[in-house]
PDBQT receptor file of N, H, CA, C and O in Angstrom, charges set to zero:
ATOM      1  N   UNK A   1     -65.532-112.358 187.510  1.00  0.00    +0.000 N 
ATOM      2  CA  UNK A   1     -64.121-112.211 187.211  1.00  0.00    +0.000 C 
ATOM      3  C   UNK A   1     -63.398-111.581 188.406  1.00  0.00    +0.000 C 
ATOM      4  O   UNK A   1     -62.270-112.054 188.539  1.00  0.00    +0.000 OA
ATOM      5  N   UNK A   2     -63.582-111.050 188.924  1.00  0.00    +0.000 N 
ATOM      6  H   UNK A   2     -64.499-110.666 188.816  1.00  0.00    +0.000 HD
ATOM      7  CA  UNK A   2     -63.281-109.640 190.234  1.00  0.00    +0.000 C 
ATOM      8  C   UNK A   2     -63.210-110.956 191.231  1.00  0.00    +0.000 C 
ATOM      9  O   UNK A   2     -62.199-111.513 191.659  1.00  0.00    +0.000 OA
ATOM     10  N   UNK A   3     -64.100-111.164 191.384  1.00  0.00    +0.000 N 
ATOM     11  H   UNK A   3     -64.921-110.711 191.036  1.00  0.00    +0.000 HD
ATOM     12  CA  UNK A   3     -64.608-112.353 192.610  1.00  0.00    +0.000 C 
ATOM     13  C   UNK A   3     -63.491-113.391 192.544  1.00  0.00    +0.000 C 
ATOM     14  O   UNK A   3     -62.946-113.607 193.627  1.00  0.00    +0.000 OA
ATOM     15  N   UNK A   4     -63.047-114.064 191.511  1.00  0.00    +0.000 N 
ATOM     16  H   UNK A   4     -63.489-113.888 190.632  1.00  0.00    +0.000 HD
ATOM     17  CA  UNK A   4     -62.326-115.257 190.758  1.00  0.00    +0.000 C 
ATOM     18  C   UNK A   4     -60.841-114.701 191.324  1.00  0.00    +0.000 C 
ATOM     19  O   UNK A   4     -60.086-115.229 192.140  1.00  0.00    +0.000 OA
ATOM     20  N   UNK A   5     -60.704-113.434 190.581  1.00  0.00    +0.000 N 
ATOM     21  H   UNK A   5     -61.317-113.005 189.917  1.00  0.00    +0.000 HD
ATOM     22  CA  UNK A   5     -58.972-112.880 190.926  1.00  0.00    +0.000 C 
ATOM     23  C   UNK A   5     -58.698-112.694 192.122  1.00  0.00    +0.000 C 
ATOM     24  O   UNK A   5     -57.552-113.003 192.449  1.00  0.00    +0.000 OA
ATOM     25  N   UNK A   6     -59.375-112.283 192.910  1.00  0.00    +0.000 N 
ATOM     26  H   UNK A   6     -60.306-112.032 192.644  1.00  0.00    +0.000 HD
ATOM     27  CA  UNK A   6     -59.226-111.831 194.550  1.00  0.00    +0.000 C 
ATOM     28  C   UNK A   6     -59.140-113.317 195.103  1.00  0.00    +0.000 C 
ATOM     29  O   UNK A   6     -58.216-113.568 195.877  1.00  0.00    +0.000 OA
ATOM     30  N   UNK A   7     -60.011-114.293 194.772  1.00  0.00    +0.000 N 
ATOM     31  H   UNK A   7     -60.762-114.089 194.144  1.00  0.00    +0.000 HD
ATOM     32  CA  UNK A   7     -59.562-115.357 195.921  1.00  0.00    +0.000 C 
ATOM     33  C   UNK A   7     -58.355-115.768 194.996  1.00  0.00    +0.000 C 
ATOM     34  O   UNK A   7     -57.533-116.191 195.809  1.00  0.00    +0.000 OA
ATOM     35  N   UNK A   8     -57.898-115.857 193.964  1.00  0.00    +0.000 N 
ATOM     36  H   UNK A   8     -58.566-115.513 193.304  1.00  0.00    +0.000 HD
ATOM     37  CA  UNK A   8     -56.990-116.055 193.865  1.00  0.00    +0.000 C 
ATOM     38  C   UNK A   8     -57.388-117.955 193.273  1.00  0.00    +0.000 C 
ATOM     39  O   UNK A   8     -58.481-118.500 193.434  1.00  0.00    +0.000 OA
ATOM     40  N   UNK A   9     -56.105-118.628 192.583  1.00  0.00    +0.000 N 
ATOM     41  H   UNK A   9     -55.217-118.185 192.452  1.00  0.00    +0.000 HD
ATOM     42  CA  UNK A   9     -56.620-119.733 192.125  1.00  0.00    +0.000 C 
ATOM     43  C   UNK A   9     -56.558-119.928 190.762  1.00  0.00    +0.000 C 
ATOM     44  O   UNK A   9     -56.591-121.044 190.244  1.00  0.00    +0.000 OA
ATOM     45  N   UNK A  10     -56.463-118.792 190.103  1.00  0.00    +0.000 N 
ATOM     46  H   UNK A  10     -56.436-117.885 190.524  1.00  0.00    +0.000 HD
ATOM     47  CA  UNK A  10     -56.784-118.913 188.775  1.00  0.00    +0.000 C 
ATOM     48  C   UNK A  10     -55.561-119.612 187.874  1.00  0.00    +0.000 C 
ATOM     49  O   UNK A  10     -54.531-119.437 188.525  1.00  0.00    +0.000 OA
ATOM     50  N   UNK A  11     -55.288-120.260 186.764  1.00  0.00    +0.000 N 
ATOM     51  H   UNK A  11     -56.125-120.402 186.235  1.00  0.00    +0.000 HD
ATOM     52  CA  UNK A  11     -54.636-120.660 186.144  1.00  0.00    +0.000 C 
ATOM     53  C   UNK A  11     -54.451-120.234 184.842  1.00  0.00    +0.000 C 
ATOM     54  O   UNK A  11     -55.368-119.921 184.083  1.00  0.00    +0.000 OA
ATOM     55  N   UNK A  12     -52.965-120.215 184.511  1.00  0.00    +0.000 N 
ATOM     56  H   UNK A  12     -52.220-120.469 185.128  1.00  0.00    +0.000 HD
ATOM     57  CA  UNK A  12     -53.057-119.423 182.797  1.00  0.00    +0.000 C 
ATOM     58  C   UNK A  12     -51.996-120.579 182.416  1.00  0.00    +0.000 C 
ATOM     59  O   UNK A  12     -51.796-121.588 183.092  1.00  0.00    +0.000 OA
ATOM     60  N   UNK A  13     -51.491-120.314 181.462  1.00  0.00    +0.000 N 
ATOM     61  H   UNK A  13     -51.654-119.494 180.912  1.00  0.00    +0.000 HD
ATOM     62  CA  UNK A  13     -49.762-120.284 180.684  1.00  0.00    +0.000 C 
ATOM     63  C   UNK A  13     -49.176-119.204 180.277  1.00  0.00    +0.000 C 
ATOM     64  O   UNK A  13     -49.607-118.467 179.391  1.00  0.00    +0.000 OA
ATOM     65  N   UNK A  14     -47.920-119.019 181.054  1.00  0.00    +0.000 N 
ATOM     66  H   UNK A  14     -47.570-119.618 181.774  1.00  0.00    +0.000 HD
ATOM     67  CA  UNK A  14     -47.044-118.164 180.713  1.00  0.00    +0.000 C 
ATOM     68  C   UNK A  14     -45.247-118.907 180.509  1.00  0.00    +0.000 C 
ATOM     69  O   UNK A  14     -44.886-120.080 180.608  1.00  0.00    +0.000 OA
ATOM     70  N   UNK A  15     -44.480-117.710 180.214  1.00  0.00    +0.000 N 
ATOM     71  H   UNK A  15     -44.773-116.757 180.133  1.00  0.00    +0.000 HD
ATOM     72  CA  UNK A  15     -42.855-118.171 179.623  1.00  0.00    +0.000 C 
ATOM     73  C   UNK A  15     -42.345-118.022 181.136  1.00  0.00    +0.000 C 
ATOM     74  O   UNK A  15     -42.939-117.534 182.097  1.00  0.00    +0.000 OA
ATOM     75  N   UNK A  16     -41.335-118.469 181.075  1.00  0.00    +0.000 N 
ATOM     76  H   UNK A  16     -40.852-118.865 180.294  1.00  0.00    +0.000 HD
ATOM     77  CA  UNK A  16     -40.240-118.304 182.056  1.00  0.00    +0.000 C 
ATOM     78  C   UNK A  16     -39.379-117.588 181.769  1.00  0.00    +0.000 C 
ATOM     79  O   UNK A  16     -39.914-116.765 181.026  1.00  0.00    +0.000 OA
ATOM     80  N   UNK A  17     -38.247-117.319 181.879  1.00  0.00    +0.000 N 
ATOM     81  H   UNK A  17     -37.813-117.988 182.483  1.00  0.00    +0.000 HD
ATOM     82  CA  UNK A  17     -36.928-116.971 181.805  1.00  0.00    +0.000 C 
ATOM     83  C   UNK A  17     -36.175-117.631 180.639  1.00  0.00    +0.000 C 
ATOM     84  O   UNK A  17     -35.401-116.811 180.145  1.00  0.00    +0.000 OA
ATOM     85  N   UNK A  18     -36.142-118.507 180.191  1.00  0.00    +0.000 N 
ATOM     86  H   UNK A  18     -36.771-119.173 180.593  1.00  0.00    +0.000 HD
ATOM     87  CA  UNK A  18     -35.954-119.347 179.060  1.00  0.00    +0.000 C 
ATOM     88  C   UNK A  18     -36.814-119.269 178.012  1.00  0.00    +0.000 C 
ATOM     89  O   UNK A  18     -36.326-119.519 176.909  1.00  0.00    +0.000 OA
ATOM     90  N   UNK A  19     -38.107-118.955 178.072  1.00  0.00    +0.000 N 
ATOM     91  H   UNK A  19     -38.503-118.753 178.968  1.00  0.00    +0.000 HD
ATOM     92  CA  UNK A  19     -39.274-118.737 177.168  1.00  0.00    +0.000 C 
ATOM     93  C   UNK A  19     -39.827-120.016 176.731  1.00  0.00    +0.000 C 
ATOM     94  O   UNK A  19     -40.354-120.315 175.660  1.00  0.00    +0.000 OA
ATOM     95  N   UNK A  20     -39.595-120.720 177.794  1.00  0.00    +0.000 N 
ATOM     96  H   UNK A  20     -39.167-120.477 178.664  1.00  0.00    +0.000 HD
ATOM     97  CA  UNK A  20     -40.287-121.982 178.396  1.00  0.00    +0.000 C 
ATOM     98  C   UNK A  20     -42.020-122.145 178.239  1.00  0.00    +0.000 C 
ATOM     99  O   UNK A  20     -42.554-121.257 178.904  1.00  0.00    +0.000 OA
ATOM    100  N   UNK A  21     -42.922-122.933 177.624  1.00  0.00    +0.000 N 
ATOM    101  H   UNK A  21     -42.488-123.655 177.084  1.00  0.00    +0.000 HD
ATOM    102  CA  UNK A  21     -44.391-122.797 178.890  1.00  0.00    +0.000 C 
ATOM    103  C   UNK A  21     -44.501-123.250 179.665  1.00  0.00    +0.000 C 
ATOM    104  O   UNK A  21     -44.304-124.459 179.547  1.00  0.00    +0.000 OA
ATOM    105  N   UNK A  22     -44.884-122.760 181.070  1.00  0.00    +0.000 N 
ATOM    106  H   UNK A  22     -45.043-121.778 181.166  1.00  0.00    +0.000 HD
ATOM    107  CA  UNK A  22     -45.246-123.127 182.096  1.00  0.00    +0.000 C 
ATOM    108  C   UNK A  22     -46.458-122.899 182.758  1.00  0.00    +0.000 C 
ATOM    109  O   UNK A  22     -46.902-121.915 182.166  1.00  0.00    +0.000 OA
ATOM    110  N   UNK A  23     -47.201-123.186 183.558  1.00  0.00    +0.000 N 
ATOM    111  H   UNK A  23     -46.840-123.985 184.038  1.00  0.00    +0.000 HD
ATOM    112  CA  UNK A  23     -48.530-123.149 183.590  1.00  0.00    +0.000 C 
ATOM    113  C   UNK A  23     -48.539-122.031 185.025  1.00  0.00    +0.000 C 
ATOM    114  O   UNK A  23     -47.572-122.200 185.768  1.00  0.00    +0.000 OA
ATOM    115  N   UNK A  24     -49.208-121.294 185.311  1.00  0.00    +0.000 N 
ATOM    116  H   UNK A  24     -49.994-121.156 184.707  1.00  0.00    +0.000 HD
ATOM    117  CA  UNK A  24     -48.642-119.989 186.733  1.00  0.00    +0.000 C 
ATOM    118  C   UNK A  24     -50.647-120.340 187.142  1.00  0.00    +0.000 C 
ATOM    119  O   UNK A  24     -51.665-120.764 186.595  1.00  0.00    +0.000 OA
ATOM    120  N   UNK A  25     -50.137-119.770 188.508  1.00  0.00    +0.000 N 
ATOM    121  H   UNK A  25     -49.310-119.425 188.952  1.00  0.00    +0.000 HD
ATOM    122  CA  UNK A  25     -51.540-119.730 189.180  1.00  0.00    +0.000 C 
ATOM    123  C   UNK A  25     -51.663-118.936 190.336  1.00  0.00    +0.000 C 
ATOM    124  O   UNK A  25     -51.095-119.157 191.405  1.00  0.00    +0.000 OA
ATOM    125  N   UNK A  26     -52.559-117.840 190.039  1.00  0.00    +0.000 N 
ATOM    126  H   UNK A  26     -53.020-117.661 189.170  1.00  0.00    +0.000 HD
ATOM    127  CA  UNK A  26     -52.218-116.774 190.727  1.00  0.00    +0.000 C 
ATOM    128  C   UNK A  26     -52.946-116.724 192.472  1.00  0.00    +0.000 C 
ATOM    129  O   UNK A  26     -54.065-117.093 192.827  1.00  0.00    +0.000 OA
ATOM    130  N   UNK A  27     -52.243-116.349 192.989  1.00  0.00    +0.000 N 
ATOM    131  H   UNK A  27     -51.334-116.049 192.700  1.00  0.00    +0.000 HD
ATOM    132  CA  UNK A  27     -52.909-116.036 194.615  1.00  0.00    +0.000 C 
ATOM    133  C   UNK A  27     -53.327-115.399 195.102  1.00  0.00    +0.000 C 
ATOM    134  O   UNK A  27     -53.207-114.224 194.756  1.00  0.00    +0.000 OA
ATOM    135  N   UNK A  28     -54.104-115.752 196.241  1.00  0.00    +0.000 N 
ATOM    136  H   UNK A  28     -54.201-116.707 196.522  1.00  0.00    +0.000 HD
ATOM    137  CA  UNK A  28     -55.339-114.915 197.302  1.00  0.00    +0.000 C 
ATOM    138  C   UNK A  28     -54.536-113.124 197.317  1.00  0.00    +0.000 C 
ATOM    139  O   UNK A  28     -53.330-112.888 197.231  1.00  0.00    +0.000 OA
ATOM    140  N   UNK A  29     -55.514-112.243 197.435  1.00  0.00    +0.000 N 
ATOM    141  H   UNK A  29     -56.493-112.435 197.505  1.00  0.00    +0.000 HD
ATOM    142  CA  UNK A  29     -54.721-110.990 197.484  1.00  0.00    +0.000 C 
ATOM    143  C   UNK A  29     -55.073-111.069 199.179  1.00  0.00    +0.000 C 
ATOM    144  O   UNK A  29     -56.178-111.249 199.692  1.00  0.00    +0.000 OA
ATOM    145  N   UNK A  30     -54.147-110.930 199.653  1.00  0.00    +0.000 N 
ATOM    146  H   UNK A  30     -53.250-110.784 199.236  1.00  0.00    +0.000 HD
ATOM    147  CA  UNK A  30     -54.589-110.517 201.204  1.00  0.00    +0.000 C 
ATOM    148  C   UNK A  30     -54.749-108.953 201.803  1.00  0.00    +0.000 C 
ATOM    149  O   UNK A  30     -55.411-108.788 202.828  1.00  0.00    +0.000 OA
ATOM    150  N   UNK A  31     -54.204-107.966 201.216  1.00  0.00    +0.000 N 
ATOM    151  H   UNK A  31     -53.667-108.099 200.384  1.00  0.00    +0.000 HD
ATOM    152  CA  UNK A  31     -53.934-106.670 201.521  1.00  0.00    +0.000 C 
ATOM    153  C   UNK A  31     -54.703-105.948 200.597  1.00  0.00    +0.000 C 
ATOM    154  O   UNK A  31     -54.610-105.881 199.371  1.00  0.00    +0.000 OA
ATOM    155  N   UNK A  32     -55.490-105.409 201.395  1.00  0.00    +0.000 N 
ATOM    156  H   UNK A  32     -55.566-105.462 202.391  1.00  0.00    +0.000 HD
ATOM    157  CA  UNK A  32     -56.665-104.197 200.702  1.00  0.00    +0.000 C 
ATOM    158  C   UNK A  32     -55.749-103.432 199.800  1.00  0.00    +0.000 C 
ATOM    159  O   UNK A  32     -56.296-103.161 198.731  1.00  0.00    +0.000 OA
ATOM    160  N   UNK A  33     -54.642-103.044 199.899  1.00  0.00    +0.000 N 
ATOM    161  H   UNK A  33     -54.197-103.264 200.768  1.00  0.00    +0.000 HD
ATOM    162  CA  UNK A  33     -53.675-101.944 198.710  1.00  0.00    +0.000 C 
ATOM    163  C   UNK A  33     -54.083-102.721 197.321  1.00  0.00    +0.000 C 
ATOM    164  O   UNK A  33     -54.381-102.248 196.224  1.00  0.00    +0.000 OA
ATOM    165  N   UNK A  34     -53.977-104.279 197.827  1.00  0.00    +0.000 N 
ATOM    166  H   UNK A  34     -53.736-104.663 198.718  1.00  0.00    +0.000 HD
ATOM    167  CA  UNK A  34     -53.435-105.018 196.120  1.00  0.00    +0.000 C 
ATOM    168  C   UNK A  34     -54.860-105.068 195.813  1.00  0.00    +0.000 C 
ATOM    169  O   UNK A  34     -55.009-104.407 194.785  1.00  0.00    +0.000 OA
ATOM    170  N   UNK A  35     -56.314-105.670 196.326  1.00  0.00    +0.000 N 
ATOM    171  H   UNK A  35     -56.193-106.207 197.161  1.00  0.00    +0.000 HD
ATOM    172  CA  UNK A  35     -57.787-105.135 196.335  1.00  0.00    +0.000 C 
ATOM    173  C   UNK A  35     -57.933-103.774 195.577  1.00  0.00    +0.000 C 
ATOM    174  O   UNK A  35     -58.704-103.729 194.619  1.00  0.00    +0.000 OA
ATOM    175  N   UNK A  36     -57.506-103.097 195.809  1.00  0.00    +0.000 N 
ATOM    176  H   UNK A  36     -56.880-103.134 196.587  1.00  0.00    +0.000 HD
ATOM    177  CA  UNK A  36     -57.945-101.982 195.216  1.00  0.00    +0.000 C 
ATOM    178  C   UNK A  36     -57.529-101.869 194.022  1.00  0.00    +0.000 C 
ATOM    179  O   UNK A  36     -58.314-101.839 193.074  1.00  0.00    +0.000 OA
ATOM    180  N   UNK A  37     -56.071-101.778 193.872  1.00  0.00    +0.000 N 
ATOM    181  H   UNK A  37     -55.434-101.802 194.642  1.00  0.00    +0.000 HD
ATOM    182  CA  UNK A  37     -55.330-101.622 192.492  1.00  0.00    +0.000 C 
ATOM    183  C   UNK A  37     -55.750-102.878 191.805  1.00  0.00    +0.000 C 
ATOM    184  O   UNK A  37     -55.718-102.476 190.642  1.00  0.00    +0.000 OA
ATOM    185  N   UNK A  38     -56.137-104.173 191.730  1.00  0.00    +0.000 N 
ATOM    186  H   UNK A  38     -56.163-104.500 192.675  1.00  0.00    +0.000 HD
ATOM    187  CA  UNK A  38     -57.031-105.325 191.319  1.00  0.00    +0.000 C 
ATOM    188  C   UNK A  38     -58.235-104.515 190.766  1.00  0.00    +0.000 C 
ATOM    189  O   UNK A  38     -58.341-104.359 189.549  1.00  0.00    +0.000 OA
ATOM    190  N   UNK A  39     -59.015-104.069 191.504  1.00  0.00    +0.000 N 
ATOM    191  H   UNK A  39     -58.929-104.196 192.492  1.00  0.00    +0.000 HD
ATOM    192  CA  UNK A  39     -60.159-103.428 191.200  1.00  0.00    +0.000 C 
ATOM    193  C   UNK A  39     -60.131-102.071 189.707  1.00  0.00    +0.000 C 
ATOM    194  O   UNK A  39     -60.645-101.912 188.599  1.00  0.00    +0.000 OA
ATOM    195  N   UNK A  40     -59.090-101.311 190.721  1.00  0.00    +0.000 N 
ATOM    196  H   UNK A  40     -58.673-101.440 191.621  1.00  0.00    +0.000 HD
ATOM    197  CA  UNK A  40     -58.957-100.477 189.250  1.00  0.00    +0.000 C 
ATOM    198  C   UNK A  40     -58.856-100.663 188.450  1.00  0.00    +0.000 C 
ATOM    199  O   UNK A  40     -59.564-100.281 187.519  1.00  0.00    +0.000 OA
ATOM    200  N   UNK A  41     -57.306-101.799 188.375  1.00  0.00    +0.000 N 
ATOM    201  H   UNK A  41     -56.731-102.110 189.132  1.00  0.00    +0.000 HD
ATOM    202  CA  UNK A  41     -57.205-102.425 186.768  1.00  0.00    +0.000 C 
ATOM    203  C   UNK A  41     -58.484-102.928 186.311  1.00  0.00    +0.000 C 
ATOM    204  O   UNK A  41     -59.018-102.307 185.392  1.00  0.00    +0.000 OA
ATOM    205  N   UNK A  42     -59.101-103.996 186.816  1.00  0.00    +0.000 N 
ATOM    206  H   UNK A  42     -58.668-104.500 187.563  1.00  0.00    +0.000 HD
ATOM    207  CA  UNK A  42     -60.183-104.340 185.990  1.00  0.00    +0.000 C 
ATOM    208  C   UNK A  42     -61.107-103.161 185.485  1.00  0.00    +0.000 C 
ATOM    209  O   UNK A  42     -61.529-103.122 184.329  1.00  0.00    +0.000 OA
ATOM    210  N   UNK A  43     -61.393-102.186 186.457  1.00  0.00    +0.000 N 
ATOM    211  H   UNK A  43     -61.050-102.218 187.396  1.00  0.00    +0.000 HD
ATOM    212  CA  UNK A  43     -62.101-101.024 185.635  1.00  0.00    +0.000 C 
ATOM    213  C   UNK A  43     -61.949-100.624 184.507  1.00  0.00    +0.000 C 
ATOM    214  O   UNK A  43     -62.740-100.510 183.572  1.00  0.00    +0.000 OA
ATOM    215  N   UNK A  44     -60.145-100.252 184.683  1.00  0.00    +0.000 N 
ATOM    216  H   UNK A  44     -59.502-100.344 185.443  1.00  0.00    +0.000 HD
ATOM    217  CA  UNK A  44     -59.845 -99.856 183.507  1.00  0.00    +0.000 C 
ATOM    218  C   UNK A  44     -59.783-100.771 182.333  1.00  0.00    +0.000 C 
ATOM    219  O   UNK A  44     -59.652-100.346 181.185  1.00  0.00    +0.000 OA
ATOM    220  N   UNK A  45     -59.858-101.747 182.567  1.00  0.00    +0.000 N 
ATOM    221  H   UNK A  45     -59.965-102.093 183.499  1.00  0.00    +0.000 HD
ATOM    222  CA  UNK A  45     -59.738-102.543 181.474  1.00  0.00    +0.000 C 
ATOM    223  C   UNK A  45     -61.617-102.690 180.759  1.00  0.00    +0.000 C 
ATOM    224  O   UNK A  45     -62.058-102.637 179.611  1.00  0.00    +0.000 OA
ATOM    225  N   UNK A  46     -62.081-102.828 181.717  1.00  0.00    +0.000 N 
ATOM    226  H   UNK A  46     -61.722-102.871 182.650  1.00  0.00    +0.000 HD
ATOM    227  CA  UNK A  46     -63.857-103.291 180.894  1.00  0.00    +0.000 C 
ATOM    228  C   UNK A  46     -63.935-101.547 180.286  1.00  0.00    +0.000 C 
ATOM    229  O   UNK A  46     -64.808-101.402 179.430  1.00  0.00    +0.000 OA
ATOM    230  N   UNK A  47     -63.281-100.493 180.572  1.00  0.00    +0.000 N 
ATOM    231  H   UNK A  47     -62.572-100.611 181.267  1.00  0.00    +0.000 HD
ATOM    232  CA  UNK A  47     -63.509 -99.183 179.942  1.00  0.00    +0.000 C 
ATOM    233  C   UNK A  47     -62.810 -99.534 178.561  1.00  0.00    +0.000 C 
ATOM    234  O   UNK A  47     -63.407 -99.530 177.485  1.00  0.00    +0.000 OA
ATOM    235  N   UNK A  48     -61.904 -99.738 178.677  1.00  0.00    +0.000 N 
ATOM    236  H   UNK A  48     -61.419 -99.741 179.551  1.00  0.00    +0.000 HD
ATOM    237  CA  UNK A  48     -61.402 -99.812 176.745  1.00  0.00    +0.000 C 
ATOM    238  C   UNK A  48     -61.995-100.675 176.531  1.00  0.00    +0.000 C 
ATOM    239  O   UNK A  48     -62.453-100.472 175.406  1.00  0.00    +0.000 OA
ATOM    240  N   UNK A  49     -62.467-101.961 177.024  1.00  0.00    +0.000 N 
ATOM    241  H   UNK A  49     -62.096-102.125 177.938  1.00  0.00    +0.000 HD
ATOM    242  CA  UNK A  49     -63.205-102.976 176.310  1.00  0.00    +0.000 C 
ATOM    243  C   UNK A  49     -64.370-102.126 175.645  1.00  0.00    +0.000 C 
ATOM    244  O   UNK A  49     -64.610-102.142 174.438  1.00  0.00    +0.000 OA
ATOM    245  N   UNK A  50     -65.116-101.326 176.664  1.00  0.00    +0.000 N 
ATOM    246  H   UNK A  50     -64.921-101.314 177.645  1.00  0.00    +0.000 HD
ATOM    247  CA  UNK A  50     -66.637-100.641 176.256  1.00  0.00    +0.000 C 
ATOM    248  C   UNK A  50     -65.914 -99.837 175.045  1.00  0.00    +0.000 C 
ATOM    249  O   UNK A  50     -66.398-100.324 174.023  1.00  0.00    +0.000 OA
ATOM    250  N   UNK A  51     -65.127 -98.989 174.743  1.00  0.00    +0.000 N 
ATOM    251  H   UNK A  51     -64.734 -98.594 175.573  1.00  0.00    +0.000 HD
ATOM    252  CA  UNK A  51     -64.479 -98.215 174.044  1.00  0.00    +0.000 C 
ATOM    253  C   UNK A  51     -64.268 -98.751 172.422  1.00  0.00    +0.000 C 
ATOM    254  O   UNK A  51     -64.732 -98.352 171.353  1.00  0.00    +0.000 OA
ATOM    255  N   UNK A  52     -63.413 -99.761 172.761  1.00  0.00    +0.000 N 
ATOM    256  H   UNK A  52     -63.036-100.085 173.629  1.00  0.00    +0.000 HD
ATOM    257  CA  UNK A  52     -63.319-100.864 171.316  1.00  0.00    +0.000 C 
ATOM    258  C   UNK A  52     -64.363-101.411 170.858  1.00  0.00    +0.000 C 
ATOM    259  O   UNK A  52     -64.571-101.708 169.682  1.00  0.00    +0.000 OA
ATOM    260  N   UNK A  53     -65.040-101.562 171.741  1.00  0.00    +0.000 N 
ATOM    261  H   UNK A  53     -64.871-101.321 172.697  1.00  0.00    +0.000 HD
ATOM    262  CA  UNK A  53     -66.411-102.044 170.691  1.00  0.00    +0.000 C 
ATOM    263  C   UNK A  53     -67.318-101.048 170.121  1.00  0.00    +0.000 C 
ATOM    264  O   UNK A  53     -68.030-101.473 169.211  1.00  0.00    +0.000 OA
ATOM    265  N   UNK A  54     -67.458 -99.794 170.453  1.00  0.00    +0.000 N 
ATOM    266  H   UNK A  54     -66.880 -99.448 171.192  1.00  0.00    +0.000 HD
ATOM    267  CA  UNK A  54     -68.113 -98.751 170.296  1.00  0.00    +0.000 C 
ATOM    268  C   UNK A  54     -67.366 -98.596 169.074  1.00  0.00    +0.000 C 
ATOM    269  O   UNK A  54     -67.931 -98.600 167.980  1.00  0.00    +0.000 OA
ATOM    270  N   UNK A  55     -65.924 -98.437 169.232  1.00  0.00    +0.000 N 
ATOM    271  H   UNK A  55     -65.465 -98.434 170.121  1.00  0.00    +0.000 HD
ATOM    272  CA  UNK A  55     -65.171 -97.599 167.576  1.00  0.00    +0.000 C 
ATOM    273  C   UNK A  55     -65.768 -99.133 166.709  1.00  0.00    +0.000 C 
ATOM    274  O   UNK A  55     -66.219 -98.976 165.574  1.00  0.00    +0.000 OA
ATOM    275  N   UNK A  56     -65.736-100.415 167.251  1.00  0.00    +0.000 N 
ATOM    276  H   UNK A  56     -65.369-100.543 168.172  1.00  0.00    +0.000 HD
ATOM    277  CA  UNK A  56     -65.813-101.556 166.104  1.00  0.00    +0.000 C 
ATOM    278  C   UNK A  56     -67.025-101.634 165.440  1.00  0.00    +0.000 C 
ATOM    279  O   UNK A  56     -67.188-102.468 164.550  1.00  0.00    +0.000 OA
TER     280      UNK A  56
């Protein structure tokens, strides 16, 4: 997942401005700042994941 977001590439659906769907696809991070904060978030995120399943 880490690997996937950093090169960038990935595809979702999201709204627009209108609340439209449109399909978004996210890009290469080039700057170690956005690497890192990438990194954290995902940390923080697999931590409440570990968290929610523990209370479930």
């Amino acid at each position: 997942m880490q690997e996937n977001a950093i090169r960038g590439g990935l595809t979702a659906w999201g709204r627009d401005a209108q609340n439209r769907a449109r399909r978004v696809t996210s890009r290469e991070v080039t700057g170690i700042g956005g690497d890192v904060r990438r990194n954290r978030a995902l940390w923080t995120l697999t931590e409440r994941m570990a968290e929610l399943k523990r209370a479930g």
